[in-house]
LOLO-200855 format. One record per residue (C-alpha): residue number from 1; residue in three letters; x, y, z. Coordinates in Angstrom, 3 decimals. Last residue first. Example, Ala and Ser with C-alpha at 12.3 -4.5 7.8 and 13.67 -1.06 7.14 Angstrom:
<atoms>
ATOM     i    aa       east      north         up
ATOM     2   SER     13.670     -1.060      7.140
ATOM     1   ALA     12.300     -4.500      7.800
</atoms>
This chain:
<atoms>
ATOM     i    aa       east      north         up
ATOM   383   UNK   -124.570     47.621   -228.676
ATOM   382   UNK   -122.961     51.414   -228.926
ATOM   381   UNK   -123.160     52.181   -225.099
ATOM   380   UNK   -120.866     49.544   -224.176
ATOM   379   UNK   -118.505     49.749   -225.887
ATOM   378   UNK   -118.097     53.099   -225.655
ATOM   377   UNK   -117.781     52.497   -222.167
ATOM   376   UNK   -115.341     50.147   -222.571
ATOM   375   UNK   -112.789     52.458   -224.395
ATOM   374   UNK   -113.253     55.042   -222.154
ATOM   373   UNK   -112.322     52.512   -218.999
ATOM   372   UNK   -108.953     51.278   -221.124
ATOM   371   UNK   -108.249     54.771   -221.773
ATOM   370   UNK   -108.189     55.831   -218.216
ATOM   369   UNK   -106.198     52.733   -217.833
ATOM   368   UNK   -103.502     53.896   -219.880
ATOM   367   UNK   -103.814     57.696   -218.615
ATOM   366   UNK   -103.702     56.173   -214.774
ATOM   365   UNK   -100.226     53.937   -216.821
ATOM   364   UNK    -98.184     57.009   -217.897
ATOM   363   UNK    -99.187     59.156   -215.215
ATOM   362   UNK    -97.459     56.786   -212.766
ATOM   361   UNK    -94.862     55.900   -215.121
ATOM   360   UNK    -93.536     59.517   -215.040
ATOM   359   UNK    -90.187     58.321   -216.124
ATOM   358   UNK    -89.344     54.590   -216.620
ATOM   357   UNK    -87.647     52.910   -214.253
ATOM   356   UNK    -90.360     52.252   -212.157
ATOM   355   UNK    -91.638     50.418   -214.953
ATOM   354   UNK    -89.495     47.349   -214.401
ATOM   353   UNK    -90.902     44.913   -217.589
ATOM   352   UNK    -94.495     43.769   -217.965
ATOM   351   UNK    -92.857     42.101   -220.847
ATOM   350   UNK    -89.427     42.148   -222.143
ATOM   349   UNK    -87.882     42.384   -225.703
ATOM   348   UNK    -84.309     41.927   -226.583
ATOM   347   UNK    -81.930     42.955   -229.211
ATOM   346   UNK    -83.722     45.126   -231.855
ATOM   345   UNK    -80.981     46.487   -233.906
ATOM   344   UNK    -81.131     50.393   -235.292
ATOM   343   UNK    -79.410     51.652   -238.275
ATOM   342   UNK    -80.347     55.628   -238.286
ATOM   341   UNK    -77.559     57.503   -238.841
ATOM   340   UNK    -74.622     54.932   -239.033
ATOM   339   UNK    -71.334     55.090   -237.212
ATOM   338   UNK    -72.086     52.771   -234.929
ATOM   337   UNK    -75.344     50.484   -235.181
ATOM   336   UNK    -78.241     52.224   -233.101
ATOM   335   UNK    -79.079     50.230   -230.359
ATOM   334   UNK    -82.720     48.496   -229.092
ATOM   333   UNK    -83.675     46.810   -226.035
ATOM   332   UNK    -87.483     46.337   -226.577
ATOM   331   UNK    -89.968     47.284   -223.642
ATOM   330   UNK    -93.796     45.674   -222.699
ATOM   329   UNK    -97.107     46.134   -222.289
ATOM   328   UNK    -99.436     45.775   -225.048
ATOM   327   UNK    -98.887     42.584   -226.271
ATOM   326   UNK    -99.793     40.514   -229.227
ATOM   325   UNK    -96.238     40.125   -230.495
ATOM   324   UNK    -96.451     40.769   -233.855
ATOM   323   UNK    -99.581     43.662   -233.370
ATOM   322   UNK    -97.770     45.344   -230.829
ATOM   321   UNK    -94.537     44.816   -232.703
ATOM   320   UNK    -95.547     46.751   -235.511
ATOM   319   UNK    -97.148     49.492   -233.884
ATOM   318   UNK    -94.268     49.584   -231.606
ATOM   317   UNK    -91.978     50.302   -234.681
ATOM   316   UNK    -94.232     53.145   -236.517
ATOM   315   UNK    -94.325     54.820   -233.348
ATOM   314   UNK    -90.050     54.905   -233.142
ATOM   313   UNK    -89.343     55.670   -236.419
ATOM   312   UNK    -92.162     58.738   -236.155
ATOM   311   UNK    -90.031     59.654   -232.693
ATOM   310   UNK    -86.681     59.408   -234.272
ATOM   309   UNK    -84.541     57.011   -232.393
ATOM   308   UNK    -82.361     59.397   -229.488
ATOM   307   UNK    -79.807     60.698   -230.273
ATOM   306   UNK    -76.443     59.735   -227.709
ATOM   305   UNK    -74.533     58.274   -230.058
ATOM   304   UNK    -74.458     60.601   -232.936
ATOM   303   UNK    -74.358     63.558   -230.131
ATOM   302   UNK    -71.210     62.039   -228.415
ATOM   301   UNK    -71.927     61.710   -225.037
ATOM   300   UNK    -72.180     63.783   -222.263
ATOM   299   UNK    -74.130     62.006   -219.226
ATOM   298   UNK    -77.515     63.230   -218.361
ATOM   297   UNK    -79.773     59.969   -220.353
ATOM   296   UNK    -76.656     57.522   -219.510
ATOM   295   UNK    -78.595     55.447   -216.687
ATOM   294   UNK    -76.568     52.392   -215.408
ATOM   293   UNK    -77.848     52.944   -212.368
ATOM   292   UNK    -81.505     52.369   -213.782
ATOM   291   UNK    -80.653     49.032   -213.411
ATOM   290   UNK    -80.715     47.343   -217.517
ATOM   289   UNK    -77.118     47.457   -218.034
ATOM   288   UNK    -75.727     44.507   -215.370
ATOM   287   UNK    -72.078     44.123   -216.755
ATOM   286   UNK    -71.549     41.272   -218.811
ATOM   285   UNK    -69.458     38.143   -217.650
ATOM   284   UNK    -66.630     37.356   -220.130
ATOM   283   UNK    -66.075     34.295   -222.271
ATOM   282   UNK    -62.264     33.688   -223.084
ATOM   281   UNK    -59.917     35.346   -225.041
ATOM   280   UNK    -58.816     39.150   -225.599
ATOM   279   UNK    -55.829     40.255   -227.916
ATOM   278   UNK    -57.079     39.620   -231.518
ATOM   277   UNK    -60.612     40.949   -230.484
ATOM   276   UNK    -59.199     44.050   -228.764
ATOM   275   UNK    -57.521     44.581   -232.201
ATOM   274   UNK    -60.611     44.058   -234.282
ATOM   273   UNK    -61.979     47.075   -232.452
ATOM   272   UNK    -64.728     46.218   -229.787
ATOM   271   UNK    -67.630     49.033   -229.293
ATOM   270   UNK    -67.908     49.913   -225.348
ATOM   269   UNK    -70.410     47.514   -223.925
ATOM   268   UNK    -73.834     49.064   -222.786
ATOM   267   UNK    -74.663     52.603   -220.774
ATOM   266   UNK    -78.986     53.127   -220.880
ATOM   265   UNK    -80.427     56.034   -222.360
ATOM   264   UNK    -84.491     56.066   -221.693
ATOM   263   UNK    -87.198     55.943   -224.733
ATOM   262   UNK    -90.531     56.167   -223.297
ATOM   261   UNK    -93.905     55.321   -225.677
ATOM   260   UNK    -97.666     55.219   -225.192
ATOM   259   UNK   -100.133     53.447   -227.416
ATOM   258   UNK   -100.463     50.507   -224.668
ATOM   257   UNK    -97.981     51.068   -222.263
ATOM   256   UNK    -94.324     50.765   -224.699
ATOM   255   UNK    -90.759     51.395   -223.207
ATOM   254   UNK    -88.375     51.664   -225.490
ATOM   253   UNK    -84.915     50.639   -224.130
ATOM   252   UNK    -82.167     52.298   -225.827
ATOM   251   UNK    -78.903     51.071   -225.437
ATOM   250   UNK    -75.374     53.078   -225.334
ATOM   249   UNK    -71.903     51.836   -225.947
ATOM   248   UNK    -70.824     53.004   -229.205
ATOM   247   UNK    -73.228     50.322   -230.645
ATOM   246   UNK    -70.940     47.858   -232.194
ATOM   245   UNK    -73.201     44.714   -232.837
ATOM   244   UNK    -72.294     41.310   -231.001
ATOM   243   UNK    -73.616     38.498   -233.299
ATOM   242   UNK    -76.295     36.762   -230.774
ATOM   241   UNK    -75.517     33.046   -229.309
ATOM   240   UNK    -78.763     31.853   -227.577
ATOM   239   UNK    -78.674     29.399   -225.176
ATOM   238   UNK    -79.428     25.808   -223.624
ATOM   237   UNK    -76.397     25.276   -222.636
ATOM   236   UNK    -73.821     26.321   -219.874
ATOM   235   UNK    -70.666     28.462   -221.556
ATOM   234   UNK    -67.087     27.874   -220.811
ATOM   233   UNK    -67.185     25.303   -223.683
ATOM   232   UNK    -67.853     28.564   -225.935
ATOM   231   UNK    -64.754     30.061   -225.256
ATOM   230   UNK    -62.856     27.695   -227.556
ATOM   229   UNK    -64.365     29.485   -230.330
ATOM   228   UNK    -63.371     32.575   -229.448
ATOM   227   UNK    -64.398     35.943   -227.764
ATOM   226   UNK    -67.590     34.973   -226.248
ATOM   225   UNK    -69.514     37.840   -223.924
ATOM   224   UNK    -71.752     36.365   -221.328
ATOM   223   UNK    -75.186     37.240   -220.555
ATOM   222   UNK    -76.828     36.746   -217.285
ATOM   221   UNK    -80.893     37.749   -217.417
ATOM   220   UNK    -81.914     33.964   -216.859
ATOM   219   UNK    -79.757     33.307   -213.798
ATOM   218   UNK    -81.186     36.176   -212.145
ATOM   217   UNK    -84.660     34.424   -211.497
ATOM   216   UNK    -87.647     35.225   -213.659
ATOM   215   UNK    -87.549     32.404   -215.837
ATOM   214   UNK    -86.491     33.705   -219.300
ATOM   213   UNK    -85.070     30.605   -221.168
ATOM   212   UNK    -82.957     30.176   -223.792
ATOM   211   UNK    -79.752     31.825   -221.486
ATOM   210   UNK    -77.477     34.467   -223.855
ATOM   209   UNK    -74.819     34.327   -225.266
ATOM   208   UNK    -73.349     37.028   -226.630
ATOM   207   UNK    -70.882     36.442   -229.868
ATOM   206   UNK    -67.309     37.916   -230.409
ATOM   205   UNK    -67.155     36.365   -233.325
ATOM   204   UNK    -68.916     35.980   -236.321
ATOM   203   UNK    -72.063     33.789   -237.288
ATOM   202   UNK    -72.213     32.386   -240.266
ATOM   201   UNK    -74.605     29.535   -239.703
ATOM   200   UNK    -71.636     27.362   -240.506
ATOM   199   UNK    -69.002     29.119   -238.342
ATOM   198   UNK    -71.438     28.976   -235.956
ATOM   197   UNK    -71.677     25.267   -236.201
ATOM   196   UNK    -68.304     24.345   -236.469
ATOM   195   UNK    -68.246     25.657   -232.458
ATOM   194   UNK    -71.354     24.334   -231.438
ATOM   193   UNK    -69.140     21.256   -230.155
ATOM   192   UNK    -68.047     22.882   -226.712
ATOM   191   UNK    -71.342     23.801   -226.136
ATOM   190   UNK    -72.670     20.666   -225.845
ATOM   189   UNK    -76.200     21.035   -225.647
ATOM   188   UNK    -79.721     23.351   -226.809
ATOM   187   UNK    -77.400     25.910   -228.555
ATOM   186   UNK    -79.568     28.528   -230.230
ATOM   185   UNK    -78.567     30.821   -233.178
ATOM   184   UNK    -78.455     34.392   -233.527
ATOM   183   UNK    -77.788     37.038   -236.413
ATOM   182   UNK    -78.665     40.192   -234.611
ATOM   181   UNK    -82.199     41.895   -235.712
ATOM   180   UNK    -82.640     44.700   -237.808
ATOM   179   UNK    -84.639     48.006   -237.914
ATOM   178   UNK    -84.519     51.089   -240.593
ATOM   177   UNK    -84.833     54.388   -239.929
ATOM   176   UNK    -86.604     57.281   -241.023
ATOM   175   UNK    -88.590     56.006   -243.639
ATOM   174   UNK    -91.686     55.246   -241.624
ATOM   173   UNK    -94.536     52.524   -243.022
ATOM   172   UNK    -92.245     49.857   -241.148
ATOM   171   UNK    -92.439     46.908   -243.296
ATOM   170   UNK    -91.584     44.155   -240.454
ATOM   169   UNK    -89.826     41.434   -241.886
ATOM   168   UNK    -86.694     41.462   -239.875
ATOM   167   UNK    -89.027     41.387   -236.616
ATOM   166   UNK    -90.495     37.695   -237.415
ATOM   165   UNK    -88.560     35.913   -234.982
ATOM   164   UNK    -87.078     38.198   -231.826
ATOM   163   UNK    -88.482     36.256   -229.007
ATOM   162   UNK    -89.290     32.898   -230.265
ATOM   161   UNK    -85.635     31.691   -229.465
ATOM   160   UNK    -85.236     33.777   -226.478
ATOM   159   UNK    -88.275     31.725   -225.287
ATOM   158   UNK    -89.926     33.996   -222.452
ATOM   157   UNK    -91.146     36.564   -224.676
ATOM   156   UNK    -93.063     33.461   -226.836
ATOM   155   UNK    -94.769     32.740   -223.587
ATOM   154   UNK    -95.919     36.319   -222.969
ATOM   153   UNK    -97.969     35.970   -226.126
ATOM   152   UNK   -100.043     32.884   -225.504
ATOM   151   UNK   -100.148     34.570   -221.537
ATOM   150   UNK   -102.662     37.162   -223.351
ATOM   149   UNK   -101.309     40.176   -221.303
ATOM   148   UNK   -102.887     42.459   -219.799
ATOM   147   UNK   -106.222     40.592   -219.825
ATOM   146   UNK   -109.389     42.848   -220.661
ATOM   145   UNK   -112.677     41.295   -219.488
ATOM   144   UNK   -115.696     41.203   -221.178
ATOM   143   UNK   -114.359     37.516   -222.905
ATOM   142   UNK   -115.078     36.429   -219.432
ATOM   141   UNK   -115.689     32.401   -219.672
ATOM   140   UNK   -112.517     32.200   -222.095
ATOM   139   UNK   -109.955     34.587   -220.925
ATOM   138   UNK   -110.856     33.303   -216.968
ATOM   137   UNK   -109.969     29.752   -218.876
ATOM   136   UNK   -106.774     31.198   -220.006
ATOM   135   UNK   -105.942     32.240   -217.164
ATOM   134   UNK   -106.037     29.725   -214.891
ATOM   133   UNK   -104.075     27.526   -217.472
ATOM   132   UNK   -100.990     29.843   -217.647
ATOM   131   UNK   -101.166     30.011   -213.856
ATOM   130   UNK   -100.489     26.523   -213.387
ATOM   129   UNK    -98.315     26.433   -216.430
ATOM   128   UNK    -95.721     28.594   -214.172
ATOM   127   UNK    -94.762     32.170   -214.321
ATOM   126   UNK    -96.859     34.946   -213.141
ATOM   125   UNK    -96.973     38.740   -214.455
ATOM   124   UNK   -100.417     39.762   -214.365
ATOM   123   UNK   -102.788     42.791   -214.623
ATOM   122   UNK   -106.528     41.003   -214.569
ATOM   121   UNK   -108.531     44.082   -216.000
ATOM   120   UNK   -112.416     45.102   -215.806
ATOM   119   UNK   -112.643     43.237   -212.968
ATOM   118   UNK   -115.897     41.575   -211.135
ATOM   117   UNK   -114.501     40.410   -209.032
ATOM   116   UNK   -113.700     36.635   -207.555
ATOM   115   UNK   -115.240     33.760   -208.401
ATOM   114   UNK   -113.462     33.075   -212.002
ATOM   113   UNK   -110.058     33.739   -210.093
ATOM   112   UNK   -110.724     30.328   -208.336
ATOM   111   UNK   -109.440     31.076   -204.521
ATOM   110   UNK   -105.770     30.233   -203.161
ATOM   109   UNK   -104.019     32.440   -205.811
ATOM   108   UNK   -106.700     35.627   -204.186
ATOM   107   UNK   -106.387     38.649   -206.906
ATOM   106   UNK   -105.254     41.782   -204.935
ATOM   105   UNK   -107.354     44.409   -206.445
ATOM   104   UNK   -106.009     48.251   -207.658
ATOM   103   UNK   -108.833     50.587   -208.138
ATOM   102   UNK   -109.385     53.233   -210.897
ATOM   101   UNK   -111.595     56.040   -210.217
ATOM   100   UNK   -109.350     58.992   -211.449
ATOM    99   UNK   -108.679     60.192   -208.184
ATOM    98   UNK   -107.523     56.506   -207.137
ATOM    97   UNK   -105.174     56.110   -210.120
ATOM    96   UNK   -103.340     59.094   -208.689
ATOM    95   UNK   -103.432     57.807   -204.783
ATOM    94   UNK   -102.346     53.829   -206.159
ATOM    93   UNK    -99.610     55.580   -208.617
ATOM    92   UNK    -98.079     57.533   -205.387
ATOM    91   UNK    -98.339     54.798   -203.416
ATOM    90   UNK    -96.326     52.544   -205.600
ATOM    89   UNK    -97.855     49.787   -206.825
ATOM    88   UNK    -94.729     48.710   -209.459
ATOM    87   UNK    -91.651     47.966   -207.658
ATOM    86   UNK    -93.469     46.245   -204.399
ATOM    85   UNK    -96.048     44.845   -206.324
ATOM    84   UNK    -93.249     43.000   -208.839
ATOM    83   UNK    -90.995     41.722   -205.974
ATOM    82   UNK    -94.395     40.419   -204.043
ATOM    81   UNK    -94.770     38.290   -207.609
ATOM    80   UNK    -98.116     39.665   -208.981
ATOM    79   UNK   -101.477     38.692   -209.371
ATOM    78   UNK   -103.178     42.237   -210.255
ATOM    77   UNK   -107.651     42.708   -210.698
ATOM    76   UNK   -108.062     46.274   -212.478
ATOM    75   UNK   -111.541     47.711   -211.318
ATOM    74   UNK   -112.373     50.623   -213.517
ATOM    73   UNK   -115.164     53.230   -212.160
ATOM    72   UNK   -116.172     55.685   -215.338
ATOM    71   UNK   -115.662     59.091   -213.954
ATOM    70   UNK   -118.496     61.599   -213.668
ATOM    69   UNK   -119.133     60.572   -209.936
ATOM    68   UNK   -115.625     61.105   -208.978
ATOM    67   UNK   -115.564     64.529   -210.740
ATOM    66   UNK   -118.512     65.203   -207.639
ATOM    65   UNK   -121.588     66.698   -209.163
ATOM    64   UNK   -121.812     70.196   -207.934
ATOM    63   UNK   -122.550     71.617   -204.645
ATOM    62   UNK   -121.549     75.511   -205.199
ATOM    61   UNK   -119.300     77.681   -202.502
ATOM    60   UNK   -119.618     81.371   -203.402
ATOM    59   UNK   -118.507     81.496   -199.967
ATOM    58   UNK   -114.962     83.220   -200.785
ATOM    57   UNK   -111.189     81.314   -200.346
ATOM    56   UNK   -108.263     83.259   -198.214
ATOM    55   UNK   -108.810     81.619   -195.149
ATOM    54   UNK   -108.567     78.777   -196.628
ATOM    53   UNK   -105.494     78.995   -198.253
ATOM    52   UNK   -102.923     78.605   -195.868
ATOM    51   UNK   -104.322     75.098   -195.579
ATOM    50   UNK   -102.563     74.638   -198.860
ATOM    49   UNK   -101.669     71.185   -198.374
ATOM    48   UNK   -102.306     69.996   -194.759
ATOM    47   UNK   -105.158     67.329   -195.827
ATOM    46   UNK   -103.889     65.989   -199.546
ATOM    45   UNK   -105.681     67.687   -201.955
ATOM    44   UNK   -108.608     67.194   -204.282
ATOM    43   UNK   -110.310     69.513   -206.436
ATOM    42   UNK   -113.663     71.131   -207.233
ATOM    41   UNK   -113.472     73.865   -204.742
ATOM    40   UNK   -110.971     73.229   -202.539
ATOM    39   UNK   -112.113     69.410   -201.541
ATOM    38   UNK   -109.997     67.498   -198.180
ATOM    37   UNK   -108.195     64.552   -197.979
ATOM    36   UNK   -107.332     63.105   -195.203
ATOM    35   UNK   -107.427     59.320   -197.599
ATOM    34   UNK   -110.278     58.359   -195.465
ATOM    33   UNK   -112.781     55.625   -197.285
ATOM    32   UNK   -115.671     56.611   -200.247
ATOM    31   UNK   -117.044     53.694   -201.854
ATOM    30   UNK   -116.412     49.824   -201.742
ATOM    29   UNK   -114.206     49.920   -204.759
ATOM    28   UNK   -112.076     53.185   -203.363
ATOM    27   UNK   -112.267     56.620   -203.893
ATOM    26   UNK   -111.077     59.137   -201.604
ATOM    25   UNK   -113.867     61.775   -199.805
ATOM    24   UNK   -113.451     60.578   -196.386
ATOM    23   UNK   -112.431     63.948   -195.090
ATOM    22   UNK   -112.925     67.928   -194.894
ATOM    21   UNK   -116.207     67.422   -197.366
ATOM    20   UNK   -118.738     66.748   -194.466
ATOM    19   UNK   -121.186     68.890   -195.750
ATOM    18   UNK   -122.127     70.049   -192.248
ATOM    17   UNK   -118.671     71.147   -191.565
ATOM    16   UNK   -117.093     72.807   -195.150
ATOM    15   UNK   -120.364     74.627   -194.934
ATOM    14   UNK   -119.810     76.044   -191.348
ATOM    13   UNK   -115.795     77.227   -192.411
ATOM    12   UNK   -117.283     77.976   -195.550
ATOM    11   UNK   -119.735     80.221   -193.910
ATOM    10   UNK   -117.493     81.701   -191.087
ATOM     9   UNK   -114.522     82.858   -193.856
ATOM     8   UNK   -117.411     84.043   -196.282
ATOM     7   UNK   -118.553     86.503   -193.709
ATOM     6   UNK   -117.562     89.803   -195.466
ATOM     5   UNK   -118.205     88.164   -198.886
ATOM     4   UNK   -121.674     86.596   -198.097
ATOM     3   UNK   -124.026     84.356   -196.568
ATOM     2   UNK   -124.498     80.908   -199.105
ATOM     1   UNK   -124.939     81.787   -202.771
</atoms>
């Protein structure tokens, strides 16, 4: 098209010039800014990758329609603790959401939300009633705009009392495996006196316990391990007191972004024989299990521990709880109950939970939002 074969080094080289296409081609919400990136043929690459290349490429060199251009723009709005932004806007996820024409925007705390924009998302994970209220009235005056997640529904996640009612009676359309939860029951004071009362709800020993309230500090995510009834003074109301399930010491946390699921291995308490109960007293501090230190997806376990929930089980699950629990991200801590096949316990749920964890979540969540921008354009074309 431009010169030929034998010259094609000179022409692209003159081409790649007066086009302008060796830089300023990444995507942003104001336009086009520097990323030193540079096009090879209809593809982006970071400047210095492949430069061995060029001398390599031809001039049929064609000015098409940029694949920015064809891609719907989606503007997702974030307030976020700085712990949160840090662990979850990674480069790497802002550069690939960027090529797809997705753009990350701080949301100003110190400006009404309803002025700033326009978004096609608000991602948040705030605590505080303050918040709760902003939001709520941005749901309400911009019904256009999707809210990840309805704070209605993150409240009942906070509440370890709220958190897990209504999963018994789930009917999962899969027959693969069936899902329970823990007996529990919450202590709001006087530990030392809930004693008769487990015994009554029929609760058996050892129990976790577990804080009430999710609050975001470290506090909230320390569980204890009960042995006894006299243990129980040692424990600060309010709480949660969960049967203790064997589980051959491995959880499962499911991670769920939007329609898409990640099941990673995580180690847990060792099962507890009713000798070890006989011998042991006291309430014991729980190993941290959620870090992805505790990761037991390449050690060798025992096959009937270390399977994985069946993938149909699995999809039939989240579509369940996406629909219970009105939100779309989120994980559940789930085990498999020892020595069965397929007896799984949901244990805990959290939302907006440490993605970085999860493998791949960069793709993961530029697909999500990908869909998200789809879906509105459908939208909007069909009224």
């Amino acid at each position: 098209m431009f010169g030929t074969l034998a010259s094609g080094d000179i022409e692209t080289a003159r081409l790649r010039r007066n086009l302008g296409v060796t830089r300023n081609l990444g995507f942003s919400c104001g336009g086009f800014e520097d990323l030193g990136m540079r096009l090879e043929g209809d593809n982006m690459k970071p400047q210095g990758e492949g430069d061995e290349d060029v001398a390599e490429e031809t001039a049929s060199f064609e000015i098409q329609q940029h694949p920015f251009q064809q891609t719907q723009k989606l503007v997702v709005g974030y307030a976020l603790t700085s712990k949160k932004k840090k662990s979850f806007l990674q480069p790497k996820l802002e550069l690939m959401a960027r090529r797809k024409g997705i753009c990350f925007v701080a949301i100003d705390l110190n400006r009404p939300l309803s002025e700033q924009g326009p978004f096609d998302v608000v991602l948040h994970k705030l605590l505080g009633k303050e918040w709760q209220e902003v939001i709520e009235d941005y749901q309400q005056t911009h019904p256009e705009v999707t809210v990840l997640d309805p704070p209605s529904s993150i409240q009942r996640i906070y509440n370890r009392q709220s958190m897990l009612q209504g999963m018994a009676d789930l009917k999962l359309s899969d027959c693969s495996g069936s899902m329970f939860v823990p007996k529990q029951m919450v202590v709001l004071k006087d530990s030392a006196s809930s004693a008769d009362k487990v015994v009554e709800a029929g609760l058996k020993f050892p129990l976790v316990a577990k804080p009430l309230w999710i609050d975001g500090t470290a506090k909230s995510h320390q569980l204890f391990l009960a042995y006894d009834r006299r243990s129980l003074a040692e424990l600060d109301p309010p709480l949660v007191l969960q049967e203790f399930v064997n589980h051959g010491g491995v959880m499962f946390k499911v991670f769920v972004v939007g329609d898409i699921i990640k099941v990673v291995r995580r180690f847990s308490l060792p099962n507890i024989s009713n000798c070890d109960k006989a011998k042991v007293e006291g309430a014991f501090k729980f190993p941290r299990v959620s870090s992805s230190a505790a990761s037991a997806d390449n050690a060798d376990l025992d096959p009937s521990v270390a399977e994985l929930p069946p993938k149909s089980f699995l999809e039939a699950l989240v579509k369940e709880l996406r629909t219970l629990l009105g939100l779309r991200l989120f994980n559940i801590d789930m085990i498999r109950e020892h020595g069965s096949k397929n007896v799984f316990y949901v244990i805990d749920v959290n939302y907006f939970p440490g993605y970085g964890k999860m493998p791949d979540y960069e793709q993961v969540f530029v697909d999500f939002f990908q869909n998200l921008a789809q879906a509105r354009h459908k939208k909007r074309h069909c009224k």
